[in-house]
C-alpha positions in Angstrom: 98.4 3.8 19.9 94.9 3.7 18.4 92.0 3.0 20.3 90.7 -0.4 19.5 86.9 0.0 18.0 84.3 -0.9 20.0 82.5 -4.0 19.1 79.1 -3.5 17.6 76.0 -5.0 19.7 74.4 -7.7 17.5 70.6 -6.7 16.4 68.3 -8.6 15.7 66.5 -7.8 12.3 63.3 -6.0 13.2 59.8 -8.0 12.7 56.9 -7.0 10.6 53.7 -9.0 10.0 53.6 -10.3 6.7 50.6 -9.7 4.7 48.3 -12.8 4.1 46.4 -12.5 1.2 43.3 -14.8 1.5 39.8 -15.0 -0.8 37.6 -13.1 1.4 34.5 -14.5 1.3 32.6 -11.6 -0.5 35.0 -10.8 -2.8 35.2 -14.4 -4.2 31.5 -14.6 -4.7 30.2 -14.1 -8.3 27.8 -11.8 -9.0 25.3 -10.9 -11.9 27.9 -8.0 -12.8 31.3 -9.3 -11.1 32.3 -9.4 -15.1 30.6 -6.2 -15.7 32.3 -2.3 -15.7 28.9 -1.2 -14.0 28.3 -3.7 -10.6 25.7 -4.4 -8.9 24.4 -7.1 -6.7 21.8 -7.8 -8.8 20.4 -9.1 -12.0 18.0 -6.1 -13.8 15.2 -7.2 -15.5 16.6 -5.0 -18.6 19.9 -4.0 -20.0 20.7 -1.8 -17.9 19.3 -1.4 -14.1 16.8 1.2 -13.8 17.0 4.3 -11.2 13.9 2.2 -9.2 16.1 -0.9 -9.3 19.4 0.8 -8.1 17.7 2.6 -5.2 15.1 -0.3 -3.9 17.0 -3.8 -4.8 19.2 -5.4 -2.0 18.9 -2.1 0.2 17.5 -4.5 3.1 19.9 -6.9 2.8 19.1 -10.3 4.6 21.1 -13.4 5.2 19.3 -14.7 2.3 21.8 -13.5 0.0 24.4 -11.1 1.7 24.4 -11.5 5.7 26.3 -14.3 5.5 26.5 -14.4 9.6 22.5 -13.3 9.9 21.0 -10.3 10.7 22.9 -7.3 11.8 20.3 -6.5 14.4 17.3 -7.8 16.6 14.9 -7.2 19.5 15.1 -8.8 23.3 11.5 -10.7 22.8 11.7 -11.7 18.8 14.1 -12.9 16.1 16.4 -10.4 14.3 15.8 -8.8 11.2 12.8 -9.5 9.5 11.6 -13.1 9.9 9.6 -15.0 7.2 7.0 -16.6 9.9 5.9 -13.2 9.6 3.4 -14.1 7.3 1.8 -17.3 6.6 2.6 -17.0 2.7 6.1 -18.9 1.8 8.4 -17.6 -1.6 11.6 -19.4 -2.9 12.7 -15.7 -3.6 10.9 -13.0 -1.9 13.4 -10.5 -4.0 12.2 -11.6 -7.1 8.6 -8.9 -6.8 9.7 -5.4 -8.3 6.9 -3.0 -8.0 5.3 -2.6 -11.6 5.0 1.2 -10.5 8.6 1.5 -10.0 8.0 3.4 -6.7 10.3 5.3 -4.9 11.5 8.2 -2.5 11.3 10.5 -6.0 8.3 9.5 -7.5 6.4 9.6 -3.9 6.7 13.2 -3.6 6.2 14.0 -6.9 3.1 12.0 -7.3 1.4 13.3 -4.5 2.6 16.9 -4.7 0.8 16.7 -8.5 -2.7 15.2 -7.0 -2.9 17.9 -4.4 -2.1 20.8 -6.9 -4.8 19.8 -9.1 -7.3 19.2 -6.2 -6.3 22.8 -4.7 -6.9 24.1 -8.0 -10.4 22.7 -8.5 -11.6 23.8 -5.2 -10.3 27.1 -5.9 -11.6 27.5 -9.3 -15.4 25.7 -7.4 -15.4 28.3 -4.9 -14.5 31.1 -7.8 -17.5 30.2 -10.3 -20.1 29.7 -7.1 -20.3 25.9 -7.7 -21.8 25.1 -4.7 -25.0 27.7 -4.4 -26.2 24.8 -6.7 -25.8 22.2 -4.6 -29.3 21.0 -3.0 -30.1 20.5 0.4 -30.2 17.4 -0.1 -27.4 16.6 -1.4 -25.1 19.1 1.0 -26.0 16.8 3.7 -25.0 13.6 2.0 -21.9 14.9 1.3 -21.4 16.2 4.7 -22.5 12.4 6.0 -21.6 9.8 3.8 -18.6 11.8 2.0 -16.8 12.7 5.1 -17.3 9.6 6.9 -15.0 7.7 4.4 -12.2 9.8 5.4 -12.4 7.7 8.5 -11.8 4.5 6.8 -8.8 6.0 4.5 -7.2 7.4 7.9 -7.7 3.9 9.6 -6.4 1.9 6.7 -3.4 3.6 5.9 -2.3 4.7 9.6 -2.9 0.8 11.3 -2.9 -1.5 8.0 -0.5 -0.6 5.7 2.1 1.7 8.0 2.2 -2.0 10.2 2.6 -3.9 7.1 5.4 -2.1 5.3 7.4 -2.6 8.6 7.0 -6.1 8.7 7.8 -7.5 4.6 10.8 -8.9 4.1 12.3 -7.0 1.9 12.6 -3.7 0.7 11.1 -3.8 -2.8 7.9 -4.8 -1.1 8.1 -2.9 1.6 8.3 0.0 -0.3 5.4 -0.1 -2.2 3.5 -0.7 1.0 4.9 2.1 2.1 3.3 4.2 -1.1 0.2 2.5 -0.5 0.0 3.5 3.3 1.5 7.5 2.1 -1.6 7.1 -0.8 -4.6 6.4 1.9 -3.3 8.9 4.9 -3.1 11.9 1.9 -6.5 11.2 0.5 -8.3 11.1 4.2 -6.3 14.4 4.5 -8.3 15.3 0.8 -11.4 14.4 2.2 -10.3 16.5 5.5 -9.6 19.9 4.0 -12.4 19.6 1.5 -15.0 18.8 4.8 -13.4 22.2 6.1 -13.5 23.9 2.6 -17.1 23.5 2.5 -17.7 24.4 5.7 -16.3 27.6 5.4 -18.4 28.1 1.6 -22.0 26.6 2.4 -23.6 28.0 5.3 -25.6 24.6 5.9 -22.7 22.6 6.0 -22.5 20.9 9.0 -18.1 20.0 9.6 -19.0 17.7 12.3 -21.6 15.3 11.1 -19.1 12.8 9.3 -18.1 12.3 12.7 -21.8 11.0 14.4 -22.4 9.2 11.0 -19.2 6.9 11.5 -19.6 6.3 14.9 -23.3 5.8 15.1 -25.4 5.4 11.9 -26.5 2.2 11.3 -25.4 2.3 7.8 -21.2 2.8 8.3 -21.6 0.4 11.5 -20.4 -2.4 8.8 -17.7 -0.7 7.3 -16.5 0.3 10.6 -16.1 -2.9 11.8 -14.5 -4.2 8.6 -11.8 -1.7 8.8 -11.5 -2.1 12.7 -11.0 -6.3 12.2 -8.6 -5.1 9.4 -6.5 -3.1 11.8 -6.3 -5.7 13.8 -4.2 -8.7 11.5 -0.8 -9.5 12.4 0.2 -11.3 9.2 1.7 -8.2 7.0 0.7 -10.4 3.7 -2.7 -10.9 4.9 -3.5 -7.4 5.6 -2.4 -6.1 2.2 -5.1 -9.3 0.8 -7.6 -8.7 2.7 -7.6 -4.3 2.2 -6.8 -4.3 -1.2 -8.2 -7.8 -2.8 -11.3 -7.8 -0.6 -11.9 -4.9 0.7 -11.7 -2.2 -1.4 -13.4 -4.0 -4.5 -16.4 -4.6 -2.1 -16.5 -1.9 0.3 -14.0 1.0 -1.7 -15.0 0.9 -5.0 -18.0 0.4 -4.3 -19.1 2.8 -2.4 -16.2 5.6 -4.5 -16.3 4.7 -8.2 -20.1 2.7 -8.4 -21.8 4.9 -6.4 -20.6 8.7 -6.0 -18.7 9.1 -9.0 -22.1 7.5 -10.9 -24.3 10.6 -9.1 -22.5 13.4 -8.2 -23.0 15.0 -11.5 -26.7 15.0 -11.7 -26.8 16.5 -8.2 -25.5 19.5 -9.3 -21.9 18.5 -8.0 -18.8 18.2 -10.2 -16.7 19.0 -7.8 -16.8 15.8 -5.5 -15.7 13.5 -8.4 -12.7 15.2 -9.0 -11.3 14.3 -5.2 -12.8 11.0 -5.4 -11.3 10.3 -8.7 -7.8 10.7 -7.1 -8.4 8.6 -4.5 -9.5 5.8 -7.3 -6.3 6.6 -9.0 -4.5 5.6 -6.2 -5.8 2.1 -5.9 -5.5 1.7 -9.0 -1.7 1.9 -8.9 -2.0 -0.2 -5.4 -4.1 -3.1 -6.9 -0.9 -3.0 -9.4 1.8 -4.0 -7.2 -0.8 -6.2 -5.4 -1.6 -8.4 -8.0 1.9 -8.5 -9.1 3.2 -9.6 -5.6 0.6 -12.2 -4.6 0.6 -13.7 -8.6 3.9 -13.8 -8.0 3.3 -15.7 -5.0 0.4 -18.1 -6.1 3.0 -19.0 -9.3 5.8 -19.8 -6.9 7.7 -23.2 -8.0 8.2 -24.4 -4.8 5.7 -22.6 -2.5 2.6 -22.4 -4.9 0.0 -24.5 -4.1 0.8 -23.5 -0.1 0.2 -19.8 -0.8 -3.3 -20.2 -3.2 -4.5 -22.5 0.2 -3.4 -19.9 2.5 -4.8 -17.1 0.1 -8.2 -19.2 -0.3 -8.6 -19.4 3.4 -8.4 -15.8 3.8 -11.0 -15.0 0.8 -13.2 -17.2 2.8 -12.7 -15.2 5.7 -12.9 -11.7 4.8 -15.1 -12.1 1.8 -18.5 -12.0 3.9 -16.8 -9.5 6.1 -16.9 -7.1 3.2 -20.4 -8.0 1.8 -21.8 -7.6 4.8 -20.3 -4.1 5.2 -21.7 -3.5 1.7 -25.1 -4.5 2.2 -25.3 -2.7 5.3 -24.3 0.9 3.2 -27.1 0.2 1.0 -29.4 2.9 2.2 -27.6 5.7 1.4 -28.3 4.7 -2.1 -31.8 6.3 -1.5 -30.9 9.5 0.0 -29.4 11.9 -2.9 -32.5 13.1 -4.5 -31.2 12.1 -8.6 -30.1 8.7 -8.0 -28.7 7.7 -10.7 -28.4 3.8 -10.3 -29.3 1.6 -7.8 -27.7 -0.4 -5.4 -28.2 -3.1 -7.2 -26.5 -2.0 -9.9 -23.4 -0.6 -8.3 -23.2 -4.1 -6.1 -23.3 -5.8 -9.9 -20.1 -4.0 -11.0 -18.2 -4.4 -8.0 -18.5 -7.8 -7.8 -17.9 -8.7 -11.2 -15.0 -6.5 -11.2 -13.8 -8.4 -7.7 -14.2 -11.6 -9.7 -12.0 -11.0 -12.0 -9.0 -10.2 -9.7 -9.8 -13.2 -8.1 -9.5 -15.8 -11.2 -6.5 -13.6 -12.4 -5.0 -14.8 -9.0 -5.8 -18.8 -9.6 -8.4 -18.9 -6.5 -12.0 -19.0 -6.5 -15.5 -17.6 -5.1 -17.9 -20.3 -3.4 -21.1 -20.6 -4.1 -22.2 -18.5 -0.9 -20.4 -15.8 -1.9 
């Protein structure tokens, strides 16, 4: 007899989560380049995105445009992120500034490392050809003064002005540039540092440490001191950058760099001194750049306008006699190199018209006391 077969124990069918395939929320959005074989997140200005677009735009996201559940991060005693009540000034798309000098972490180095090669090769090629057994008495001790003391106001600026600032933009196109601007003050102080200790070590007069009396106590630097001290001390990130490179520096900088030195070095027997100043110049140069193109931007805002040339206005009005005052107060230096070249007068004259004209370009406008 065969054994009847055992019954088989009824199973259930195993269970496996079915797959639900929804829109995520990302991946339904359209983007400039959802249609596009190269994407991005963004619209270029061009055909193509350049290498300064594709390393700066949308690398800060906010919830603006791609947080859609706010920022990532934030702080026990402030909001997260980067808040826009961090500066006065208002923008219906703060993404829309791309720096005109198309900064980044490339061209930072390579800038720089360029200025200080030529610099290191002028001094070396000064102290070669004996430039400064020329130099007068007179003039080694302005230079020692007046030249070294600026270094103080390039350290001040870009360690506790700009490094603050860059921090605090909201986004990282502008930030960036602020960045530059801050990396662009802190090398040329360091400029003005090794050229103090170059010429100590070449002219046996020199005196290393009188830059250092001569901003603390000479009645003359006491204005631009305080300028860049009150500078220093501004929390709005947007009216720091105004208020350094708008006011300030056509005033007070250029001034003092391109109207003055560069104008009188020469016929002191000193062709050195323009050289390192003229780098310094070349700097703002590309910093007044991205600042007129970010607060134009600003002042031409659709929405926001009108708000940002009052806002911009009241802080002209503010730091504008700041500045002259610091001006005026460095006017008797223009007496002490023994060629002088042009007067203060005449310096003042350039610097303001100059000043002027970044002002109209900007929509807003001088009073009458200024």
């Amino acid at each position: 007899m065969s054994t009847p077969a055992k019954e088989k124990k009824h199973e259930a069918p195993a269970s496996f989560p079915k797959p639900e395939f929804t829109g995520a929320e990302a991946g339904m959005q359209t983007f400039p380049s959802s249609t596009s074989r190269s994407y991005n997140y963004f619209k270029p200005r061009k055909m193509r995105a350049t290498v300064y677009e594709d390393v700066t735009t949308d690398v800060q996201p906010d919830p603006e445009r791609h947080l859609s559940q706010g920022w990532i991060y934030g702080f026990a005693a402030s909001d997260g992120g980067y808040p826009l009540d961090w500066t006065a000034l208002r923008s219906g798309n703060w993404h829309a500034f791309l720096d005109p000098n198309e900064e980044w972490e490339q061209t930072i180095y390579r800038n720089n490392a360029n200025v200080v090669r030529q610099i290191e090769l002028n001094l070396q090629n000064a102290k070669e050809a004996g430039a400064y057994a020329h130099w007068s008495p007179t003039w080694t001790r302005f230079v020692a003064e007046n030249v070294g003391a600026w270094m103080h106001a390039e350290q001040g600026l870009g360690m506790h002005v700009f490094v603050t600032a860059q921090r605090s933009a909201p986004t990282n196109m502008i930030n960036n540039a602020i960045a530059v601007n801050s990396v662009h003050r802190l090398r040329f102080a360091q400029d003005l540092a090794l050229y103090n200790l170059d010429l100590s070590q070449s002219i046996e007069a020199f005196d290393g440490a009188a830059h250092r009396a001569t901003w603390k106590d000479n009645p003359s630097w006491q204005g631009v001191r305080e300028n860049v001290e009150l500078l220093t001390a501004v929390d709005d990130w947007a009216e720091a950058v105004f208020a350094t490179n708008v006011v300030f520096e056509p005033l007070v900088g250029v001034l003092f760099r391109s109207d003055f030195l560069m104008q009188i070095a020469a016929r002191n027997g000193d062709y050195i001194t323009p050289t390192l100043i003229g780098a310094g110049e070349n700097d703002y140069a590309r910093d007044l750049r991205y600042t007129r193109a970010l607060f134009s931007l600003l002042t031409n805002d659709p929405e926001h306008g009108e708000h940002n040339k009052a806002v911009m206005q009241g802080w002209l009005d503010k730091w504008v006699p700041v500045s002259t005052h610091a001006a005026h107060e460095l006017q008797p230096i223009w007496s002490q190199p023994a060629d002088r070249a042009v007067t203060f007068a005449d310096s003042c004259s350039a610097a303001t018209a100059d000043f002027r004209t970044l002002i109209t370009e900007l929509g807003l406008v001088m009073s009458k006391e200024q």
